[in-house]
N, C-alpha and C positions, 0 to 999 in steps of 0.2 A: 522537450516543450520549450516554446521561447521563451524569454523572462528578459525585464528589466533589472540590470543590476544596478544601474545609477542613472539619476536623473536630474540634472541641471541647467538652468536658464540664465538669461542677460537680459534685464529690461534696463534702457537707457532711462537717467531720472528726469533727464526734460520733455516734457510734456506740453503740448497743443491745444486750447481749446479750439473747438472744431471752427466755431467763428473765425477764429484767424488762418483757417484753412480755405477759407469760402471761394476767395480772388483763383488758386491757383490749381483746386477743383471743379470751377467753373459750377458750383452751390448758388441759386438764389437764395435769397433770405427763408424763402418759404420751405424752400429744401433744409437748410439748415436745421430751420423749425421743426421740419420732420423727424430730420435722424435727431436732435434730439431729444423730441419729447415724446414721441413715438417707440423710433426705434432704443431710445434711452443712452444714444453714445455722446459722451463729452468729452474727451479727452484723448487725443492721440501722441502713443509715444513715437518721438523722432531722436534719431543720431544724429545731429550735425556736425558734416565732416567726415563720416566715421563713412568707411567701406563697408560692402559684405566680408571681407576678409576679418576686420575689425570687430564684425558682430560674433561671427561665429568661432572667434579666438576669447572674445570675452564670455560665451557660456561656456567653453570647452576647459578654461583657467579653472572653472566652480565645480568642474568635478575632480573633485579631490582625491580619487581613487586613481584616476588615471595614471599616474607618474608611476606608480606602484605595479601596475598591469599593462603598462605598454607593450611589452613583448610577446604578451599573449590574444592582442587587437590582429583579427587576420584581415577586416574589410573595412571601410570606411565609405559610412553611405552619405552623399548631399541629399535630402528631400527639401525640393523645389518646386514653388509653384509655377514658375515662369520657365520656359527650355533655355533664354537668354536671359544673363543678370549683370553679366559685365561684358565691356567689348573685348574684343579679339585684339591681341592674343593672352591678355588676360588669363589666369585661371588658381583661383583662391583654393579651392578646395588643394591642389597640387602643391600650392604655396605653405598652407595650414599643414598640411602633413610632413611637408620639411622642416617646421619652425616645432611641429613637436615630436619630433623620430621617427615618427608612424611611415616611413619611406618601403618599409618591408612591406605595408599593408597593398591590398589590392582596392585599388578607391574609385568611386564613381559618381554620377550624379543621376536621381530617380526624377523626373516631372510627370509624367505620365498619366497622372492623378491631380491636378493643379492643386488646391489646398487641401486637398485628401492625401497628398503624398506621402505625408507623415509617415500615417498609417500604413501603407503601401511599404513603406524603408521597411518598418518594424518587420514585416512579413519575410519581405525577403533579404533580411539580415538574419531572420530566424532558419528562414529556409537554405542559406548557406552553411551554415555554421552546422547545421545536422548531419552533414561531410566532413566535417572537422573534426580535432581531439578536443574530447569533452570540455578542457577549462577555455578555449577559444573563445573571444570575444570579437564584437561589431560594433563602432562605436557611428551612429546616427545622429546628423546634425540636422538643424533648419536652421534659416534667418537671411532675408533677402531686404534691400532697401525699397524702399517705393521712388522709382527712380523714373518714371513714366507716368502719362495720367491714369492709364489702364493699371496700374502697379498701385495706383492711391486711392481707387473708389470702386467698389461695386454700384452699376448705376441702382438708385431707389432705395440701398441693400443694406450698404454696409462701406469701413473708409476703414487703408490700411495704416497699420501701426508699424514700428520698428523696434525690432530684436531679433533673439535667437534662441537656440533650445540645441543640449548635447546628450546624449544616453549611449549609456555604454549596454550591452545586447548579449544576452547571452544563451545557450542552450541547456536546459532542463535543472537552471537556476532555482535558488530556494525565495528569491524575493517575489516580485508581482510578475504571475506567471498568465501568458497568454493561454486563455481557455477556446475562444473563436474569437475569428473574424468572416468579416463580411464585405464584399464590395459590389454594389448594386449601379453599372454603369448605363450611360443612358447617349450611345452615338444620336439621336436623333437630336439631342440641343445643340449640334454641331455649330456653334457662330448665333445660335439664337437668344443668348446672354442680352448681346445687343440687338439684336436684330427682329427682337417676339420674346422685350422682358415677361411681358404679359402671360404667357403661357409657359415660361420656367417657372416665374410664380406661381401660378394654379396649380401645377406637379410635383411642385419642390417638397411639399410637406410629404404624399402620398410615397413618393421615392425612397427618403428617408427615414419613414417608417418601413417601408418595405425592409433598410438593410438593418436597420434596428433587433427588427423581428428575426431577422433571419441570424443574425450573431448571437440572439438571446435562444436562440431556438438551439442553434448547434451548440452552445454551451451546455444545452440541458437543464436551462434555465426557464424560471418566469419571470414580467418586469416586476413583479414584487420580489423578488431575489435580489437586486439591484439596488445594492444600498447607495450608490452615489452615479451620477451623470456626470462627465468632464466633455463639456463641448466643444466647438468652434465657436470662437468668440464673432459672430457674425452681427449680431444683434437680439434682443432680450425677447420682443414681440415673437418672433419667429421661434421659441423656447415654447413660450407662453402656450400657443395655437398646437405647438406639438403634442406638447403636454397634455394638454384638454381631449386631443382626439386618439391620445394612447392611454387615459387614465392616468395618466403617473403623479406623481405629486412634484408640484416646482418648485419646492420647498430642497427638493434632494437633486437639483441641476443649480452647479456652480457659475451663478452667472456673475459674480462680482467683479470679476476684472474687465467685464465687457465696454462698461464708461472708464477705466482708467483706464486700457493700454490698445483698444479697440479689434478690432480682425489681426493680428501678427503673422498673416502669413499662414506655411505650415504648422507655427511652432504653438498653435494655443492650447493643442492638449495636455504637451507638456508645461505649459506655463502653468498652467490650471490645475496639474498634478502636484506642482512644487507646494502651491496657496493650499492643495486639500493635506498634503503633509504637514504643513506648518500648521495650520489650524485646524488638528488632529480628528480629520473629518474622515479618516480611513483606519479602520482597527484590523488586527490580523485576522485574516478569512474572509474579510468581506468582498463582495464581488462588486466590480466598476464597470461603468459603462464608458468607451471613446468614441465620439459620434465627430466626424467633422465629413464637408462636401466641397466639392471641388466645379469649377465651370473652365471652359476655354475650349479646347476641340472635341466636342461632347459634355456630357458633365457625369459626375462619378458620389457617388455617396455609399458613407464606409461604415463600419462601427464594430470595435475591439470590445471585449470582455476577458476581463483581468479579475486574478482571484491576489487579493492582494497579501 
């Protein structure tokens, strides 16, 4: 059974109000106004300076177990939102595995899943390593820059942040063990992001629930079993309206870092895992929900249950 054996982030500490974001994601005032009194985002974290290489070396330093287990990492996954993040011949993930010994490991990069990727590494980091010798680990990373205008805003949606996020993966681990997951994909929003916001919006709730239900279901679960929610930090409204048409209480979806560090990419569920550890919002046994969605060629929505 997969399990997370460790789980660390990098949030940069300079921070953006969205106003000062407006000129260079082409935001009228009024838009501003929207996301954020609406959608409730104020704040977006930025690296200046800083590479994708840069982000995903600074969460990988916070897992402090790794020096310790390096020789037993057999894969090293990139989950990405984007298929391209740097130019050619560029390649950080190759770079990152050199600078920390993992050269023996077999490494690659997942998009497939745009911000659902996440979720997608977890799976099939679990689903290698069940060919493996039992102590075998997979060490999954996120964290892309907003390096495009398409890389810095969901139109109407949501505005990206920057960091990263590192977990070390392992099989039939004693820590937070994957119980189901679910991926509920949808080829027919093929480029309709842009192209027929209007009608991803209309579906996006209904989707969502659909993959909700269906990881709560193959768990052997009800949503009242589900003592905690870890989203994609997309925007609070969009939580809100879920919430109301699955019964749940919004009270038990962590939405607090959605105004400090805004959409991050892949990495929000684990950011959002670090914030429910620290503020000891996860007791042993309790069951988690990871919900995050994805748009680009199609759109994809996921959602992991973890016995923690």
């Amino acid at each position: 059974m997969t399990s997370l054996e460790a789980v660390a982030t990098y949030l940069p500490e300079h921070r953006v109000p969205l106003e000062d974001l407006a000129g260079e994601l082409d935001l009228t005032p009024m838009q501003v106004r929207l996301f954020r009194r609406f959608h409730k985002l104020s704040d977006v974290c930025r690296a200046p300076g800083a590479t994708p290489l840069d982000l995903l070396l600074a969460a990988v330093s916070n897992l402090d177990d790794l020096p310790a287990v390096r020789h037993r990492v057999r894969y090293v996954l990139w989950a990405r939102t984007f298929p391209v993040v740097v130019p050619y011949p560029l390649n950080p993930l190759d770079t990152m595995c050199r600078l920390l010994g993992l050269e023996h490991a077999v490494a690659f990069t997942v998009t497939h899943h745009a911000c659902a990727t996440g979720l997608l590494a977890i799976d099939v980091a679990g689903r290698l390593l069940a060919d493996c010798p039992p102590d075998s680990l997979a060490l999954v990373v996120a964290g892309e820059k907003a390096f495009t205008h398409d890389a810095r805003v969901v139109p109407e949606t949501s505005v990206f942040g920057e960091g990263a996020s590192a977990c070390l993966v392992g099989h039939d681990g004693p820590r937070d063990r994957l119980l189901a997951y679910a991926a509920n994909q949808r080829g027919d929003f093929d480029d309709e992001v842009i192209t027929d916001i209007g009608r991803f919006q209309e579906e996006y709730q209904a989707s969502l629930i659909a993959a909700v239900r269906a990881a709560v279901e193959r768990a052997g679960l009800a949503l009242d079993d589900i003592a905690l929610v870890l989203p994609h930090n997309v925007n609070i409204v969009a939580w809100q309206r879920l919430c109301r048409r699955i019964g749940y209480p919004i009270d038990r979806v962590l939405l607090d870092n959605v105004p400090l560090t805004a959409h991050v990419f892949c990495a929000d569920a684990f950011v959002n895992y670090r914030t429910a550890r620290a503020r000891g919002l996860l007791r042993p046994g309790d069951r988690y929900l990871v919900v995050a969605a994805g748009a680009g060629r199609g759109a994809t929505f996921s959602a992991m249950v973890f016995e923690h």
